[in-house]
Structure formats: C-alpha cells, structure tokens
C-alpha positions in Angstrom: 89.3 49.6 96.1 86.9 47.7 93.5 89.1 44.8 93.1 89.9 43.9 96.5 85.8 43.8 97.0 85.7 41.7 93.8 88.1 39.7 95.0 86.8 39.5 98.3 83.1 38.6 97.1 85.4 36.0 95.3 86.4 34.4 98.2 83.4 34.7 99.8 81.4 32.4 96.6 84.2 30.1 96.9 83.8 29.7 100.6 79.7 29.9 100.5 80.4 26.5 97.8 82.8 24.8 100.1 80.0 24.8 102.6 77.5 23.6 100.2 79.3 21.2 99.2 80.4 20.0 102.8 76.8 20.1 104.1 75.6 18.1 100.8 78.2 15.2 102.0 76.8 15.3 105.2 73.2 15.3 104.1 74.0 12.5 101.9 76.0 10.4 104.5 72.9 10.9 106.8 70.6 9.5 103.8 72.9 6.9 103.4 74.0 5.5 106.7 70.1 5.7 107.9 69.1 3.1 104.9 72.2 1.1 105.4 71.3 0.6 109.2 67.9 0.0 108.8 68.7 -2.2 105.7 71.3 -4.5 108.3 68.9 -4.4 111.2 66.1 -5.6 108.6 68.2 -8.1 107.7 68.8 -9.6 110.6 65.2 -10.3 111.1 64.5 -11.4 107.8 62.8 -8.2 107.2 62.5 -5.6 104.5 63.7 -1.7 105.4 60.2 -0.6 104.9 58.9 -3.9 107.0 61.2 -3.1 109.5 59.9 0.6 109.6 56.7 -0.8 109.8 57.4 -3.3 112.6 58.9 -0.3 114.9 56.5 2.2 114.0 53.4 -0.1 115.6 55.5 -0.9 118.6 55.5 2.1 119.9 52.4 3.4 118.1 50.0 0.9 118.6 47.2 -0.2 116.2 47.0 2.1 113.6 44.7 2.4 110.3 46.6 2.0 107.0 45.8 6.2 106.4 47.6 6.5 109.8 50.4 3.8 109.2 50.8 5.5 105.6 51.2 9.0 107.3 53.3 8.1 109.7 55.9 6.2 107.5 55.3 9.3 104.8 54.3 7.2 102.0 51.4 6.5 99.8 48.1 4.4 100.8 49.1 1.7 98.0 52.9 2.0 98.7 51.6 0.6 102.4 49.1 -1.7 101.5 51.9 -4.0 99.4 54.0 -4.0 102.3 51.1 -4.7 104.7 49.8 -7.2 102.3 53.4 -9.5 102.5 53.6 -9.1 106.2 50.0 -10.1 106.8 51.1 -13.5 104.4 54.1 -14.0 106.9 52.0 -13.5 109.7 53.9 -10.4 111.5 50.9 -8.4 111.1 47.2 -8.8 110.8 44.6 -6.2 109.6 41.3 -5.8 112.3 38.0 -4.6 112.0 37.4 -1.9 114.1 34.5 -2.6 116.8 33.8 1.3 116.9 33.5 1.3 113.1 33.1 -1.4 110.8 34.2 0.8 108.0 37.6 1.0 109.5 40.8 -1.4 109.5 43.3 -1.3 111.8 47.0 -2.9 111.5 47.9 -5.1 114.2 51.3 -7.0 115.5 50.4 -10.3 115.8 52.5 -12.3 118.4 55.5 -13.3 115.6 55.3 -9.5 114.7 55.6 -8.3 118.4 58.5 -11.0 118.8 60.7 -9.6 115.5 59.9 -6.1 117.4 61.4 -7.0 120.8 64.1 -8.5 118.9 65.1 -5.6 117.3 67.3 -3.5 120.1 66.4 0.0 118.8 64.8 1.8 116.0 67.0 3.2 113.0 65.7 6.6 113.9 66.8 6.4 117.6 70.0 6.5 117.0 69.5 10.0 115.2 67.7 10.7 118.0 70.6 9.9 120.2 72.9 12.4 118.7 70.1 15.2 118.5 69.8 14.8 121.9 73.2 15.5 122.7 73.0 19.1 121.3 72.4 22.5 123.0 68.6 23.5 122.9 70.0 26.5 120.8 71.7 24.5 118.3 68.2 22.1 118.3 66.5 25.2 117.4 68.9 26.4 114.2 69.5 23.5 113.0 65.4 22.9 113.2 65.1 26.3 111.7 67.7 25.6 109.5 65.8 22.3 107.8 62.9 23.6 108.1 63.9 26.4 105.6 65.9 24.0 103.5 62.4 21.9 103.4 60.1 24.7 102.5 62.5 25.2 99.4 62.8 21.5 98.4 59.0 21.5 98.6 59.0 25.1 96.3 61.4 23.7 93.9 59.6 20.2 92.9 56.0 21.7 93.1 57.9 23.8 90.3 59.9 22.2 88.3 58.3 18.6 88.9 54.8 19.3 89.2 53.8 15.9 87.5 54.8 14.5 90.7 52.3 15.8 92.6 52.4 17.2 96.4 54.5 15.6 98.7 53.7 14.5 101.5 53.7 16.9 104.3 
C-alpha cells in the first residue's frame, strides 16, 4: 500500500510541475506578445512602448497630473517625467498649470498628440481585454482570484528576498 501512494504522490509532483511549467509559458507569451504589440503599434507612429502607453492612457483618461499619469502607467514619478519630458520636445504632449491650483501640472495631448492617438486603432491592452471578455463570469472570477493570489505572493517574495528594491507599486 505505501508504495502505490508514493508512487502516486509521484505522479501527482510530476503533474503539479507540468502545470507550472505550462502556465509559466503562458505567462511569459502574455508578457511577451503584449510588449511586442505595443512595441509594433509604437512603431508605426514613431513612438516609444512607454510613449505609446502614455498617448492611450490620456485619450481615454483625460488630463492627468504626472502622480496620476505615473500611477496609472505603474511606474515611478522620474521614470514619467523622462518620457513626458521627450514628448513635450516633440510636441505630442504639453504640461499645464492648473487654474484650480497653481501648484499642480497637468499632462495634456496637444493637437499632434491627439492625432498619433486617433491614429492608433486600439490600445495594446484592449486586445486582452477582448479575450477576457469572451470568458464566463465564473472563469473571470478564478482566474481574478487566481492572479490575485499569484500577486500577493510575488509581492511577499521580493519584499523578502529583494527588499533593496523597495515596495512595488500597488
């Protein structure tokens, strides 16, 4: 009796690392064929990925302050301000003082920026989007479940073993 359990918990590693490893291709082709469509759609508009991001992002957004724009695109204040800082130069965006509040500076698509936008027939992210949408609202749920567990324990491991590299973003 104990070895057919020991060679059924066997299997059942071997099986658990097949899926592991499937998923982690799948994870990765998702990583990689979201940069390599918004790195081609960038490219067509004479853009840069994070440009393009940028572009899309204040379509549909609006204005936004460079704490906002930095939240939204998950990345740091100074990370944003280089990018903001070349787009301004090629006149796709200008920053502008806020009338409410002096103190604050909102991005802004100029009328080349809001062209390259219109130009653009959808955001990297929609098509994601797209396929989400064609799943059961069960299956949105576990697989929201799912990656939200498999984020928690990202976040767990780095703060951990990689705590030089401060908090992510959340």
């Amino acid at each position: 009796m104990k070895r057919s359990q020991a060679a059924a918990a066997s299997a059942s590693t071997t099986d658990a690392r097949k899926d592991i490893d499937e998923l982690l291709k799948t994870l990765i082709y998702l990583y990689t064929e979201n940069r390599r469509v918004v790195k081609a759609l960038a490219a067509r508009a004479s853009l840069t990925g994070p440009q393009l991001t940028v572009v899309k992002m204040l379509e549909h957004m609006g204005d936004l302050s460079l704490s906002e724009l930095s939240d939204a695109i998950r990345a740091q204040n100074s990370t944003v301000t280089g990018i903001v800082d070349r787009m301004e130069r090629e006149g796709i965006v200008e920053r502008v003082r806020s009338t409410d509040d002096r103190r604050v500076v909102r991005i802004h698509l100029t009328e080349k920026g809001n062209k390259l936008a219109s130009e653009i027939p959808i955001e990297p992210i929609g098509i994601f989007e797209s396929a989400l949408e064609a799943l059961s609202p069960q299956e949105l749920r576990d697989a929201l479940r799912v990656a939200a567990k498999v984020t928690a324990r990202i976040k767990a491991i780095i703060k951990r073993d990689f705590p030089d590299l401060g908090d992510p973003k959340e």
